[in-house]
C-alpha positions as CSV (number, residue, x, y, z in Angstrom):
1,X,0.0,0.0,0.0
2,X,1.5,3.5,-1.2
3,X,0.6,6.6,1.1
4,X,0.4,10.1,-0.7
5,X,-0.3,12.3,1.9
6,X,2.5,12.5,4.2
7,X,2.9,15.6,6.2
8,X,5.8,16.5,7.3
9,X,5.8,19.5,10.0
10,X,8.0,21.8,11.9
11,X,6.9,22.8,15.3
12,X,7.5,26.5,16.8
13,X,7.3,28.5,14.1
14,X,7.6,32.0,15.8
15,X,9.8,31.2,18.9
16,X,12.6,32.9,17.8
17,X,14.5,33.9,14.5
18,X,16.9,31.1,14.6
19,X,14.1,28.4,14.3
20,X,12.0,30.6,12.1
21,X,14.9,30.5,9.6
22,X,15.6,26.9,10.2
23,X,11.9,26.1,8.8
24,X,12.0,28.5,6.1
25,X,14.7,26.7,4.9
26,X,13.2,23.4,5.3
27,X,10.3,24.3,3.4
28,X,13.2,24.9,0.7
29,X,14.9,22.1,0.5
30,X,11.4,20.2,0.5
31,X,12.1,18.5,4.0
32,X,8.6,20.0,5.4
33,X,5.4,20.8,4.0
34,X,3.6,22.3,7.2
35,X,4.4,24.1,10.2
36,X,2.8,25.5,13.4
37,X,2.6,28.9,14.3
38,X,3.3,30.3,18.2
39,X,1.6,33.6,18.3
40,X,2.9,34.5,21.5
41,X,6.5,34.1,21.4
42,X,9.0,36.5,20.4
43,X,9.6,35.4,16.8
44,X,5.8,35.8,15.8
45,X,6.7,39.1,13.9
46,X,9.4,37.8,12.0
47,X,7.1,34.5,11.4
48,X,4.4,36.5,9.7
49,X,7.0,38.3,7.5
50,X,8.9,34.9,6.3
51,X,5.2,33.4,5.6
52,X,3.9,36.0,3.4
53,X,7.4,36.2,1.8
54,X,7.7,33.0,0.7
55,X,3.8,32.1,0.4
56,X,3.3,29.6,3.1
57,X,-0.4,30.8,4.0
58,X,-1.8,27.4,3.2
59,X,0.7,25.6,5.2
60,X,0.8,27.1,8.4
61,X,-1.4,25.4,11.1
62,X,-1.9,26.7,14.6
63,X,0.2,25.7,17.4
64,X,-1.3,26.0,20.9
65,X,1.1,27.4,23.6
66,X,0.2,27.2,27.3
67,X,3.2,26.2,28.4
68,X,5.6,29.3,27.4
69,X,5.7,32.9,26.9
70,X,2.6,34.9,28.2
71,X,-0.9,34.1,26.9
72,X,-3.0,36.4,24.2
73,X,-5.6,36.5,26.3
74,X,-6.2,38.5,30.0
75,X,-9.1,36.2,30.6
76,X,-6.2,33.2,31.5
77,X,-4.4,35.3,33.7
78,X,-6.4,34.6,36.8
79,X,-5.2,31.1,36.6
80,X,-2.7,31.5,38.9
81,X,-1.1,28.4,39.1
82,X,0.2,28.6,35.8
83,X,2.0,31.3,35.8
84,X,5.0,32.7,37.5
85,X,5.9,36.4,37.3
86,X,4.2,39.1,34.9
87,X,1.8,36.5,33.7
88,X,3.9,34.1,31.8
89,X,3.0,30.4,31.3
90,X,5.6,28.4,34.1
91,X,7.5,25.6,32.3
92,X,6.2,22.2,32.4
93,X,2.7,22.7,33.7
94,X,1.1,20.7,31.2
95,X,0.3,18.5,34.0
96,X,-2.1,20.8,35.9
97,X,-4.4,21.3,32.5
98,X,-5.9,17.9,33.8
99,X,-6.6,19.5,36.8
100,X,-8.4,22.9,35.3
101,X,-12.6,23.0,36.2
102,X,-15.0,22.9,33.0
103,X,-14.9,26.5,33.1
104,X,-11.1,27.1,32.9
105,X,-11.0,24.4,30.0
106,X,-13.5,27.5,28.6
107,X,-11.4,30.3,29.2
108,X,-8.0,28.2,27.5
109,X,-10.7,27.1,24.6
């Protein structure tokens, strides 16, 4: 049996300009064919410029960060227990979203 529809993707798109150019030129040498964006890291600015400069708009999927950087959203921030300082996500606390109520889950959704 032959499979055709492999993808091939890059995480963190938009952490920082190193990785950013790292994918870019894996979507060049044809090592990759999606990637996921990180809208709240440091790179996102850059991201968005390498994506419309080289056309990737149909190959970018969204990549869902709660465990870095500060979140988009002030509704989270309340949610003290994942954060440390100024509101940004603590390290490793993927382990507590089990723990969140059915209204937290709402607020991250």
């Amino acid at each position: 049996m032959m499979v055709n529809n492999i993808k091939i993707n890059a995480d963190d798109l938009g952490l920082n300009s190193t990785v950013n150019k790292a994918i870019i030129e894996a979507f060049d040498k044809n090592y990759i064919n999606s990637t996921t964006l990180m809208a709240n890291m440091p790179g996102f600015d850059e991201a968005i410029h390498l994506i419309n400069k080289n056309g990737l708009h149909d190959k970018i999927g969204i990549h869902l960060v709660l465990t870095e950087g500060a979140p988009l959203s002030e509704k989270v921030k309340h949610l003290n227990f994942l954060f440390r300082g100024k509101g940004v996500f603590k390290k490793h606390m993927y382990q507590n979203f089990f723990l969140l109520t059915q209204s937290e889950r709402h607020l991250i959704y």
